[in-house]
RODO-2510 file (C-alpha; in nm, 4 decimals, decimal comma):
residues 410
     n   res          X          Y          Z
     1     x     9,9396    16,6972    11,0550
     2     x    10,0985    16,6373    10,7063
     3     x     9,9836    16,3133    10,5202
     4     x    10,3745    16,1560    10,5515
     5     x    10,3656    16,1847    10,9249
     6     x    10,0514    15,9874    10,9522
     7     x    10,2124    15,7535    10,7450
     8     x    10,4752    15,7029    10,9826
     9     x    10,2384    15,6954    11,2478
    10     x    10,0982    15,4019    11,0920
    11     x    10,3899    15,2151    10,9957
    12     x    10,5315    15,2823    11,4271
    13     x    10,1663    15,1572    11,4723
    14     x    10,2184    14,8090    11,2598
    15     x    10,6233    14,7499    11,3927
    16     x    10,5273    14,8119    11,7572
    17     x    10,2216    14,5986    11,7749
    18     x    10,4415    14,3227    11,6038
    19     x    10,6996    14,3540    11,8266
    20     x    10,4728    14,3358    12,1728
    21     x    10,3468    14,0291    12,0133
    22     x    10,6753    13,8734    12,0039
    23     x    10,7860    13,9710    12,3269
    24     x    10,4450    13,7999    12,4747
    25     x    10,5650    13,4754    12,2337
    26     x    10,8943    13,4664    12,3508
    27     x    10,7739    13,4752    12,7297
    28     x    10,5241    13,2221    12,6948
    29     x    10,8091    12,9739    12,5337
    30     x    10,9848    13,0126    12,7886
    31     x    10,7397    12,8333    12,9848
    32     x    10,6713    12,5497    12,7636
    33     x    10,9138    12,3165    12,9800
    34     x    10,8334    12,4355    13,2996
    35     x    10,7326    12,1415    13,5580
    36     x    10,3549    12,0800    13,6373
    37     x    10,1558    12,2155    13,9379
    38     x    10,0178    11,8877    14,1437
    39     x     9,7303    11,9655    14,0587
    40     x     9,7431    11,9110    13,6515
    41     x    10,0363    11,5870    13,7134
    42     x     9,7557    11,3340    13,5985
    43     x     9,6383    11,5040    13,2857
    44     x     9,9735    11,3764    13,0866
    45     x    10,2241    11,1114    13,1375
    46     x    10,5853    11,1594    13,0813
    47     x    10,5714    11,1088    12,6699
    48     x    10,2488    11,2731    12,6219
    49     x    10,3892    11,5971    12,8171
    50     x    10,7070    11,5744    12,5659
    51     x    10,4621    11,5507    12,2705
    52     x    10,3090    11,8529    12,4034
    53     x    10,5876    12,0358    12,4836
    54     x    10,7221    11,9655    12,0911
    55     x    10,3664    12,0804    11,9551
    56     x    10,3849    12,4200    12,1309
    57     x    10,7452    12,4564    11,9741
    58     x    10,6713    12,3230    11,6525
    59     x    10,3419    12,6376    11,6517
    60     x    10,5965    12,8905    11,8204
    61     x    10,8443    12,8286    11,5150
    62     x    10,6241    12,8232    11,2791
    63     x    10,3885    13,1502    11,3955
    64     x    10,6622    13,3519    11,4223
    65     x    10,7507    13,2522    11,0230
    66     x    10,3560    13,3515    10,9540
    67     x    10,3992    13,6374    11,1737
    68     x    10,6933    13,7794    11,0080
    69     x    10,5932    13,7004    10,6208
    70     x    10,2150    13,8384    10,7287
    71     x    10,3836    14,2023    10,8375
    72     x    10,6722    14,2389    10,6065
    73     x    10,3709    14,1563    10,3390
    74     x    10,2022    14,4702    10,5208
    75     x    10,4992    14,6690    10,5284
    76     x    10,6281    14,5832    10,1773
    77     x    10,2217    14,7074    10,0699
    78     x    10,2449    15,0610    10,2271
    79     x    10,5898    15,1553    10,1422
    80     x    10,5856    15,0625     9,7788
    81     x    10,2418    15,2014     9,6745
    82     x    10,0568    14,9110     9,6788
    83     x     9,6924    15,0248     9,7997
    84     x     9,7594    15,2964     9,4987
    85     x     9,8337    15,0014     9,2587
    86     x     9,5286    14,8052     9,3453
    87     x     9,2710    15,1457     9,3316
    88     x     9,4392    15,1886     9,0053
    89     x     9,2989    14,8357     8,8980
    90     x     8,9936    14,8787     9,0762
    91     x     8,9129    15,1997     8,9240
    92     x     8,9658    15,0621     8,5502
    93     x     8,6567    14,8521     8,5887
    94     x     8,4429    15,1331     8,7259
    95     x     8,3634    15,4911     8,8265
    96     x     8,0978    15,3630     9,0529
    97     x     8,2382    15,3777     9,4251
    98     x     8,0361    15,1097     9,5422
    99     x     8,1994    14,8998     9,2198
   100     x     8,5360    15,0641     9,2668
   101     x     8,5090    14,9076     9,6624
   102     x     8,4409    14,6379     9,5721
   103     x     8,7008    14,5090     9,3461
   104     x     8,9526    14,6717     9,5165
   105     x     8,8751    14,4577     9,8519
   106     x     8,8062    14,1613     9,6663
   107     x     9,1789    14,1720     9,5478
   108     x     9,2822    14,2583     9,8777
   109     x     9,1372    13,9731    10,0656
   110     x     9,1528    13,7157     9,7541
   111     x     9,5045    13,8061     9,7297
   112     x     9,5994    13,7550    10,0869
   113     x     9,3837    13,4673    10,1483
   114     x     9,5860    13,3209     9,8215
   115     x     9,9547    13,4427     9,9835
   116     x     9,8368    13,2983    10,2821
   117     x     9,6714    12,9460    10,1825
   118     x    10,0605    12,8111    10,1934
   119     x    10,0650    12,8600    10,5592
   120     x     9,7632    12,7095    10,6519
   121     x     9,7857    12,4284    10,3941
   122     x    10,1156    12,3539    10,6157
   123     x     9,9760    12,3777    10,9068
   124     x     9,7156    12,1640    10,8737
   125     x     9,8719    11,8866    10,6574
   126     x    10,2310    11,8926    10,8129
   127     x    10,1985    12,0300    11,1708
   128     x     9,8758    11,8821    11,2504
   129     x     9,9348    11,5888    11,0865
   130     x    10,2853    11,5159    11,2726
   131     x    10,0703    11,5352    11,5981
   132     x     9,7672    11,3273    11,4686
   133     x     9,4830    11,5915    11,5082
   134     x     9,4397    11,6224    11,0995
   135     x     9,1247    11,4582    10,9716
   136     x     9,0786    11,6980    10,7331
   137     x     9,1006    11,5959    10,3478
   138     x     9,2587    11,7858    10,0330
   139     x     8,9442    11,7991     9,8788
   140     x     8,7746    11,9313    10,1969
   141     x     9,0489    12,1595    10,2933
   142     x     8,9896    12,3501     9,9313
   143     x     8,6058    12,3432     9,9494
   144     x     8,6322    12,4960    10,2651
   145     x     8,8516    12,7826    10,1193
   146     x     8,6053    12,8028     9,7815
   147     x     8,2789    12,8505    10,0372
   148     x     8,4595    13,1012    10,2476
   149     x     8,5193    13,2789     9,9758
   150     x     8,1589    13,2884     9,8129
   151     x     8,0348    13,3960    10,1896
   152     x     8,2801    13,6475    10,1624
   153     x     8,1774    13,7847     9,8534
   154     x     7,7973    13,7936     9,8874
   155     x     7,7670    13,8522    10,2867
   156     x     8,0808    14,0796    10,3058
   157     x     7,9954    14,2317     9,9366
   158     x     7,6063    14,3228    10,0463
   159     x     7,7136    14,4835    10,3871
   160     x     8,0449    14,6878    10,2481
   161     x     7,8655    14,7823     9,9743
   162     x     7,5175    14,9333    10,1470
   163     x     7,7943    15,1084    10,4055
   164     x     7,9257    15,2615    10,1170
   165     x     7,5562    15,3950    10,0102
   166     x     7,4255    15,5062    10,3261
   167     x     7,7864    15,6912    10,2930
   168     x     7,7035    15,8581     9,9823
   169     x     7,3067    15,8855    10,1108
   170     x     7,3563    16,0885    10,4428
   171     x     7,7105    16,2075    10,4230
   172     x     7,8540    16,1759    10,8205
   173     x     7,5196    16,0632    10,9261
   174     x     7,5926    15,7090    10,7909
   175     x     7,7425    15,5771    11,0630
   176     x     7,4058    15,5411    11,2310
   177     x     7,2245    15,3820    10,9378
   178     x     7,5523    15,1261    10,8900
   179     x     7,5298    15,0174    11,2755
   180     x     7,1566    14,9827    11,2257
   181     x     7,2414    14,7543    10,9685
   182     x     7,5296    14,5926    11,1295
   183     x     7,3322    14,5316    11,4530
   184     x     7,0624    14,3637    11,2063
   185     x     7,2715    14,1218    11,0736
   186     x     7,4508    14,0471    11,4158
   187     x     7,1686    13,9498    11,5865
   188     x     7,0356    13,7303    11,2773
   189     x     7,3571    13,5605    11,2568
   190     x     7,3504    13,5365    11,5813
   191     x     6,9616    13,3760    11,5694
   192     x     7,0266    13,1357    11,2717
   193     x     7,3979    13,0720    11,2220
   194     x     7,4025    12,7106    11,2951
   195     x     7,1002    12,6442    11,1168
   196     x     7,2145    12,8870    10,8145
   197     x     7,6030    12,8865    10,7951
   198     x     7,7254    12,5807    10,9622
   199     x     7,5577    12,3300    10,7157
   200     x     7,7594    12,4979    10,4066
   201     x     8,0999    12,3326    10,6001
   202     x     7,9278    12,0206    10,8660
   203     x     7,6488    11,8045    10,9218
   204     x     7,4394    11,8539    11,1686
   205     x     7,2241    11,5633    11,3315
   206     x     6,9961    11,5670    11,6414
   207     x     7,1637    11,3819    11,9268
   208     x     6,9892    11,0635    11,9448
   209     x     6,7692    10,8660    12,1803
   210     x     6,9860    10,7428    12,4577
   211     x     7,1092    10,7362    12,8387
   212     x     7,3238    11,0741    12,6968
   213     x     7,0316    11,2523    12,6089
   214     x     6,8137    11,0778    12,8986
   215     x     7,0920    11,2716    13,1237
   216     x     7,0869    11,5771    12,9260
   217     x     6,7169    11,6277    12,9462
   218     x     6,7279    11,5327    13,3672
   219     x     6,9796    11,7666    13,3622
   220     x     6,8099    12,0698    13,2322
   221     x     6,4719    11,9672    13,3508
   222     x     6,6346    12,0338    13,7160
   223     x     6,7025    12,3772    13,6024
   224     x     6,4213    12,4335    13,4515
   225     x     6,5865    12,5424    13,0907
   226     x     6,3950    12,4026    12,7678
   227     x     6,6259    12,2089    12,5349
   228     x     6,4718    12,0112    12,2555
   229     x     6,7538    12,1248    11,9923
   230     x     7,0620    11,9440    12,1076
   231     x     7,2216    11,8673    11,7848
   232     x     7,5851    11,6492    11,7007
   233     x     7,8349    11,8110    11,4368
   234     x     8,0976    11,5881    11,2700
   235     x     8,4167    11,7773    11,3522
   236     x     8,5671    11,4603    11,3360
   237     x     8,5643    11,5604    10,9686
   238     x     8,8731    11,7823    11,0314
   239     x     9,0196    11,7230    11,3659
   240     x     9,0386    11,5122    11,6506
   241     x     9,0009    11,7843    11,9043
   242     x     8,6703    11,8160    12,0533
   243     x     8,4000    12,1412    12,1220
   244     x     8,0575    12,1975    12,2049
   245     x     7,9139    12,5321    12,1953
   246     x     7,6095    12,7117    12,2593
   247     x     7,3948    12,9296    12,0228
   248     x     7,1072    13,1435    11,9262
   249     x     6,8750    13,2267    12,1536
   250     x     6,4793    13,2406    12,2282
   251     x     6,3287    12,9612    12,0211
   252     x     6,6370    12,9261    11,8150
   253     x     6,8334    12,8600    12,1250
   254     x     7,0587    12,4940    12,0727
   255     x     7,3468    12,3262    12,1974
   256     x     7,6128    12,1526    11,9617
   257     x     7,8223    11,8764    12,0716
   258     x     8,1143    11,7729    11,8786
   259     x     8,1049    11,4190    11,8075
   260     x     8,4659    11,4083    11,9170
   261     x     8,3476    11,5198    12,2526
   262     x     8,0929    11,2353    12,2451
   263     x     8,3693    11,0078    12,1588
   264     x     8,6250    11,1503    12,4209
   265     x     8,4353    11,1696    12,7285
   266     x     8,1908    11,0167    12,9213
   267     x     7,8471    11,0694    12,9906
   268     x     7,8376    11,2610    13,3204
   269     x     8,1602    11,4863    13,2034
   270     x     7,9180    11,5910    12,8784
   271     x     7,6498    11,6766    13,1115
   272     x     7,9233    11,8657    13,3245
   273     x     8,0080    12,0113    12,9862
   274     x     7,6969    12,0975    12,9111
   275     x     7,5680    12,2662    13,2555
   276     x     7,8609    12,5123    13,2044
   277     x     7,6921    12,5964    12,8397
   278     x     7,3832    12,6350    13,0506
   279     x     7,5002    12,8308    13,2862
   280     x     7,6262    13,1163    13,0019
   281     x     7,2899    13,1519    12,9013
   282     x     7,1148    13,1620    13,2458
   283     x     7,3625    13,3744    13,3313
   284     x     7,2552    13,6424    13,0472
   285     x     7,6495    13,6222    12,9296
   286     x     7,5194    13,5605    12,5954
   287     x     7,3136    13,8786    12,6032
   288     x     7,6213    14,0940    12,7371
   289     x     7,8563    13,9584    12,4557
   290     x     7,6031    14,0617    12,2128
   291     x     7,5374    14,3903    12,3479
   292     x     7,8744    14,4712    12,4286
   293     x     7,9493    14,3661    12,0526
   294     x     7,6657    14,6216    11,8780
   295     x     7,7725    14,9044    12,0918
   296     x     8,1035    14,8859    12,0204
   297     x     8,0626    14,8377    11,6619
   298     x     7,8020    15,1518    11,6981
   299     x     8,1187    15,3494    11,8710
   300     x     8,3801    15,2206    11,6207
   301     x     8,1747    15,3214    11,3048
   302     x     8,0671    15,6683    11,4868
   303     x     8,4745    15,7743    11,5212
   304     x     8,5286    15,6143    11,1542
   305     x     8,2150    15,9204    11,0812
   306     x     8,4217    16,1549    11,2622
   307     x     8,7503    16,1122    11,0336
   308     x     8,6275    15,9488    10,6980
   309     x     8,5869    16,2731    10,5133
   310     x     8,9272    16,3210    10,5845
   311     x     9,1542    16,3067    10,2694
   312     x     9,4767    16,2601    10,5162
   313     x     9,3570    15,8972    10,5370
   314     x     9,3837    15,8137    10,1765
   315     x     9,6803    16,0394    10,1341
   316     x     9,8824    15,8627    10,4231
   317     x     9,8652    15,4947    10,1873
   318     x     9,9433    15,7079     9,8915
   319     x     9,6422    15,7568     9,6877
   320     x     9,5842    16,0761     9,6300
   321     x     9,1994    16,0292     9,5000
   322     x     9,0145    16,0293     9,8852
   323     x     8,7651    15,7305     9,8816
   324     x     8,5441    15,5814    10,1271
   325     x     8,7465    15,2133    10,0760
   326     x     9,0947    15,3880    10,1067
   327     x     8,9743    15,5807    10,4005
   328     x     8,8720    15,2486    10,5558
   329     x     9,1750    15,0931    10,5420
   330     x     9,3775    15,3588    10,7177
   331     x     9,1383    15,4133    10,9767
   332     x     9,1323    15,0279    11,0536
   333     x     9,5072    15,0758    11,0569
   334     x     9,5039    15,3763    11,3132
   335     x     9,2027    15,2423    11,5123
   336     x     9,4217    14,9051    11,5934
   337     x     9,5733    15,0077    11,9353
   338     x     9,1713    15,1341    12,0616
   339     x     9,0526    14,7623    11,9214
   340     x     9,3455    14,5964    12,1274
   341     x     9,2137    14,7783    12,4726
   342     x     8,8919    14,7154    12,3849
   343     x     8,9629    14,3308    12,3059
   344     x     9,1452    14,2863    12,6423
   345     x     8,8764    14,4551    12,8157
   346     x     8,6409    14,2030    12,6777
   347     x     8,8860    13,9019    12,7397
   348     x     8,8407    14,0290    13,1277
   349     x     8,4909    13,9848    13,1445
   350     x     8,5077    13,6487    12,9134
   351     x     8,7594    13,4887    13,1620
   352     x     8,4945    13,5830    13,4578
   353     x     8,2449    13,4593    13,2412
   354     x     8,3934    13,1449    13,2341
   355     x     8,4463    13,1371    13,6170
   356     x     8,0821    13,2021    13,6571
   357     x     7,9735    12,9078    13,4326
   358     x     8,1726    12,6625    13,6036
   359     x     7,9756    12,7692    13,9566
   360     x     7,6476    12,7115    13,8098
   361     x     7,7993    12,3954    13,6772
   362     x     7,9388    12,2725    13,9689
   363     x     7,5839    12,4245    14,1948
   364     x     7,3807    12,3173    13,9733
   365     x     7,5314    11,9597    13,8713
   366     x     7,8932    11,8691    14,0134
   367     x     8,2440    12,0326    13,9687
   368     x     8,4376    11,6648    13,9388
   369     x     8,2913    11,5674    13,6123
   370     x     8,3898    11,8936    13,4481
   371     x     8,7181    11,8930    13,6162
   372     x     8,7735    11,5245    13,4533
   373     x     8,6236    11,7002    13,1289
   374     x     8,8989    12,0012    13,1385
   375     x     9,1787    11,7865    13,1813
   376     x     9,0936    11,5237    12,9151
   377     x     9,0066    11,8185    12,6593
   378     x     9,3287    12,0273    12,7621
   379     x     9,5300    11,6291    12,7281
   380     x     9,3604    11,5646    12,3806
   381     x     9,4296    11,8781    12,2178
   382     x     9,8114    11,9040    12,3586
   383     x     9,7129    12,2173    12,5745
   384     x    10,0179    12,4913    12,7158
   385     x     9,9360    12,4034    13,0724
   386     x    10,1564    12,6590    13,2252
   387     x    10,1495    12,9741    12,9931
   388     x    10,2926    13,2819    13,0957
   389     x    10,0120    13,5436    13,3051
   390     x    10,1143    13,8014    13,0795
   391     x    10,0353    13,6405    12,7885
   392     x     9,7263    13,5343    12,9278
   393     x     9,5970    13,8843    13,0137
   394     x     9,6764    13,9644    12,6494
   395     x     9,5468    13,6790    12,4959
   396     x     9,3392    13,4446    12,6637
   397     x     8,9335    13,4907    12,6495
   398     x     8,9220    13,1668    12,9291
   399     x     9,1252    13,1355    13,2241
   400     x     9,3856    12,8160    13,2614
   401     x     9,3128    12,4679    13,4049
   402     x     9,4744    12,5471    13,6726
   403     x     9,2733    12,8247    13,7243
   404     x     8,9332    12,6931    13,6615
   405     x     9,0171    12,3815    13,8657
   406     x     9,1604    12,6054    14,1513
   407     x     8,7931    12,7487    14,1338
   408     x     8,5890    12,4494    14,1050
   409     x     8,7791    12,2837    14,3824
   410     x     8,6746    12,6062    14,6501
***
């Protein structure tokens, strides 16, 4: 295989993944007016349905303008020489590789983030706005951008860069060292993120004394699952639409509520809410997403082993020095269709994830209260109530309302 026909192969790669994409869009707009099942009727009234049926639009527009800019972007990169142009610039400030790496992804993903801030700034101060979920400030809305970026650069930096050394180190044998490493800092993230990461962007505040956490701790005492960390985030900070999530595990383990699911419903739906969160972890979900995660990670970086050496990669983007980085990027490119199976493989078992958290909710506590929950969550955050099944399959990591409240009601 010459390096010009793997370019190709790239580029068919890029157009047909874009235009699947599409295809799924345009099916699932054509659903956006269809008529409500009986059982979803209460969850909006006539003018609420049209304000959801105009926020799905308004996103549909406007994704397939980010859509198009974010390939043509792509496409406008490979076929003028632009991973060449940047390695050029990247290799002025160095002859280290590591160095060399690192610049020349910094200007990558500084650069796109920048090309890209438009969009978001849009969406979040015109689109959300319009609908009245923005909360977020100008000031806060930069910060945010300014903190991602420093994460980026020293978490991102440290891991690409001791990659790039067990590379040079152990030659195809770094793959093994790199997941080691990978699998290291998974499970720590996965340990301390909200006690690490989340107070660089929220605050964080134990839920306080009160019927809600009375309830809470009935609740959990009845399935005998120790919670003493049940903490309150201020999401109200940048939307009105509501979470709550579960994390860490072992002593870390804690539950966050959004404080705009405090405010939205009441206290028996939270509990409701919160049995589901429950039931993830009881269920050892938690511990198959994580797994699942580090051994696909260890099979992605053994096949990136397999073809790194390879100067086809680099010479497919049109740099004819073979580097680890340039190598990277062309395998990420090629590897896309593999992620996409493997990402719809893990949407399956999410979705029946899901299904099996609402049973030990509704066993454990009672379905009605988290069906009440759904709908208000689904109503406050506009939801697509009837989305198309394909688009679902592709796309959806939780099945619909309808779904879930076909299954609570067995």
């Amino acid at each position: 295989m010459t390096s010009t026909t793997l370019f190709y192969i790239i580029i068919a790669i890029i157009i047909i993944n874009f235009i699947i994409d599409k295809i799924l869009d345009a099916l699932n707009a054509k659903h956006f007016n269809d008529a409500l099942p009986k059982e979803l009727q209460d969850v909006y009234d006539e003018a609420e349905y049209k304000k959801s049926q105009n926020y799905k639009a308004t996103n549909y527009k406007f994704g397939l303008l980010t859509s198009t800019f974010s390939i043509l972007l792509t496409l406008g990169f490979l076929f003028f020489d632009g991973f060449e142009f940047v390695d050029t610039i990247a290799r002025s400030y160095s002859d280290n590789p590591i160095w060399i790496a690192l610049v020349f992804f910094g200007i990558i993903m500084l650069g796109s983030d920048i090309l890209t801030t438009p969009f978001s700034y849009y969406s979040t101060f015109v689109i959300e706005e319009k609908f009245g979920f923005n909360k977020t400030t100008k000031t806060t809305f930069f910060l945010d951008k300014l903190k991602s970026w420093f994460m980026m650069i020293v978490l991102g930096g440290s891991i690409l860069a001791l990659i790039i050394w067990f590379y040079q180190s152990t030659g195809s044998y770094f793959w093994l060292y790199a997941w080691g490493l990978v699998t290291v800092f998974t499970v720590f993230m996965n340990m301390f993120y909200s006690k690490l990461i989340v107070p660089l962007f929220n605050k964080q505040t134990p839920l306080e004394a009160g019927s809600l956490r009375d309830k809470i701790s009935a609740y959990a005492e009845t399935v005998g699952f120790k919670l003493d960390k049940i903490f309150v985030i201020d999401g109200s900070k940048r939307s009105t639409k509501a979470n709550a999530y579960f994390s860490g595990f072992g002593s870390e383990k804690r539950v966050t509520l959004y404080d705009t699911l405090i405010n939205d419903l009441e206290d028996e739906e939270i509990v409701a809410v919160l049995a589901h969160e429950v039931g993830h972890y009881k269920k050892k979900h938690i511990i198959f997403n994580l797994t699942a995660s580090i051994l696909l990670t260890g099979l992605t970086l053994y096949i990136l082993s397999l073809f790194i050496s390879n100067p086809l990669l680099s010479n497919a983007l049109g740099v004819n020095i073979p580097s680890f980085h340039i190598g990277l990027i062309a395998f990420g490119l090629l590897y896309s269709p593999i992620s996409e199976i493997t990402g719809l493989i893990m949407n399956w078992f999410s979705r029946k994830f899901e299904y099996e958290a609402d049973d030990y909710a509704k066993n454990t506590y009672k379905g009605e209260p988290l069906i009440t929950s759904l709908k208000k969550l689904s109503k406050n955050s506009l939801s697509n109530l009837t989305p198309h099944p394909a688009y679902v399959f592709m796309h959806y990591s939780h099945p619909t309302l309808l779904e879930r409240i076909r299954n609570l009601r067995k």
